[in-house]
C-alpha positions in Angstrom: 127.3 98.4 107.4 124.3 97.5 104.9 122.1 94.8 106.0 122.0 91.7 104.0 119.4 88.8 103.5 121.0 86.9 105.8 121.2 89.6 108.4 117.9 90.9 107.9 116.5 87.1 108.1 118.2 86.9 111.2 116.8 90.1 112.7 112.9 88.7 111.9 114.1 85.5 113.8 115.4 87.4 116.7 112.1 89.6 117.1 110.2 86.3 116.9 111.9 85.0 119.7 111.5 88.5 122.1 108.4 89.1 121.2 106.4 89.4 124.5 103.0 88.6 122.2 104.8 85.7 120.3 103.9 81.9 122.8 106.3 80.0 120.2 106.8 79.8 116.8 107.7 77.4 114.0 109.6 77.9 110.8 107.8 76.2 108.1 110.2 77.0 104.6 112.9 79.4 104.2 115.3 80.2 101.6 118.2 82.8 101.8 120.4 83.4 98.8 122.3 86.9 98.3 120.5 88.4 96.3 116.6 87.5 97.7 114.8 85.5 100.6 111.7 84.2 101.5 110.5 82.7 104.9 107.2 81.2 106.0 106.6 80.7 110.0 103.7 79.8 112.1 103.3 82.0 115.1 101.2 81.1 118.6 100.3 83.8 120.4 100.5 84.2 124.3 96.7 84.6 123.7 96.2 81.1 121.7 95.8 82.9 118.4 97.3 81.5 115.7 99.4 83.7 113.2 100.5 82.1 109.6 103.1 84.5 108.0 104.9 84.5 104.7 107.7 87.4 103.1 109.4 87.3 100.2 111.8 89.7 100.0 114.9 91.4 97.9 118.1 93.1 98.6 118.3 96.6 97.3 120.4 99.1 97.0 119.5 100.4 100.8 119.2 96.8 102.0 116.4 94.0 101.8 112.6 95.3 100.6 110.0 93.6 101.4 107.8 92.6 97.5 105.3 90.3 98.5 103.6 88.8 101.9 100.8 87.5 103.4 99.5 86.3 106.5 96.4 84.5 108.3 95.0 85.4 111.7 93.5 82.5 113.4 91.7 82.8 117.1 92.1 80.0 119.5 89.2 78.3 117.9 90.7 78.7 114.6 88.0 81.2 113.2 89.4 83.4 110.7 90.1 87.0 112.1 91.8 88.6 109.4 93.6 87.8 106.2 95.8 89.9 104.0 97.9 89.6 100.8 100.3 92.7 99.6 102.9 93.5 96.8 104.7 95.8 98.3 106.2 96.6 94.2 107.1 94.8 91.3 110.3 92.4 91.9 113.6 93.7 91.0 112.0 97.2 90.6 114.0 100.1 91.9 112.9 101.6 95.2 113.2 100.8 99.1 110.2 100.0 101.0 110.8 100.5 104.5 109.2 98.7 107.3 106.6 96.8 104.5 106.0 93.3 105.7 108.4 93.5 108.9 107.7 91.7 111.8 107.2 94.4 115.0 109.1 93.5 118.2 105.1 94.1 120.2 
């Protein structure tokens, strides 16, 4: 069965909550329709870091791809530890990214 936005939305959401590394986490704008998603979440850390996360994403013809996210790594004290931005490619370009921009169970 080929994943969907909704199902692939889902699966992010689960990994969240089984993450061994992931304290609790908040879901700060999403949007689902068939065809693309988007989801923004603040993450705490078991550590007290603070993760900001963002992923806008398409469905392909092999299932969602990630095109564009972004995130913030914040320490306990809220100093910046690292910062990123990617385009993973073009929007409604041809091509599967795999794994770009996903969420690891760690």
């Amino acid at each position: 069965m080929e994943q969907t936005t909704t199902t692939y939305l889902h699966e992010v959401k689960a990994r969240l909550v089984s993450s061994t590394a992931v304290h609790s986490f908040q879901i700060l704008k999403e949007r689902i329709t068939p065809v693309n998603g988007y989801l923004r979440v603040r993450i705490t850390l078991h550590n007290g870091d603070l993760l900001e996360a963002a992923e806008y994403f398409e469905q392909g013809v092999e299932g969602p791809t990630s095109v564009d996210y972004r995130y913030h790594w914040m320490d306990k004290e809220q100093r910046l530890r690292r910062s990123g931005t990617r385009r993973c490619r073009p929007p409604n370009s041809s091509g599967h990214i795999t794994g770009a921009g996903k969420l690891s169970s760690g």
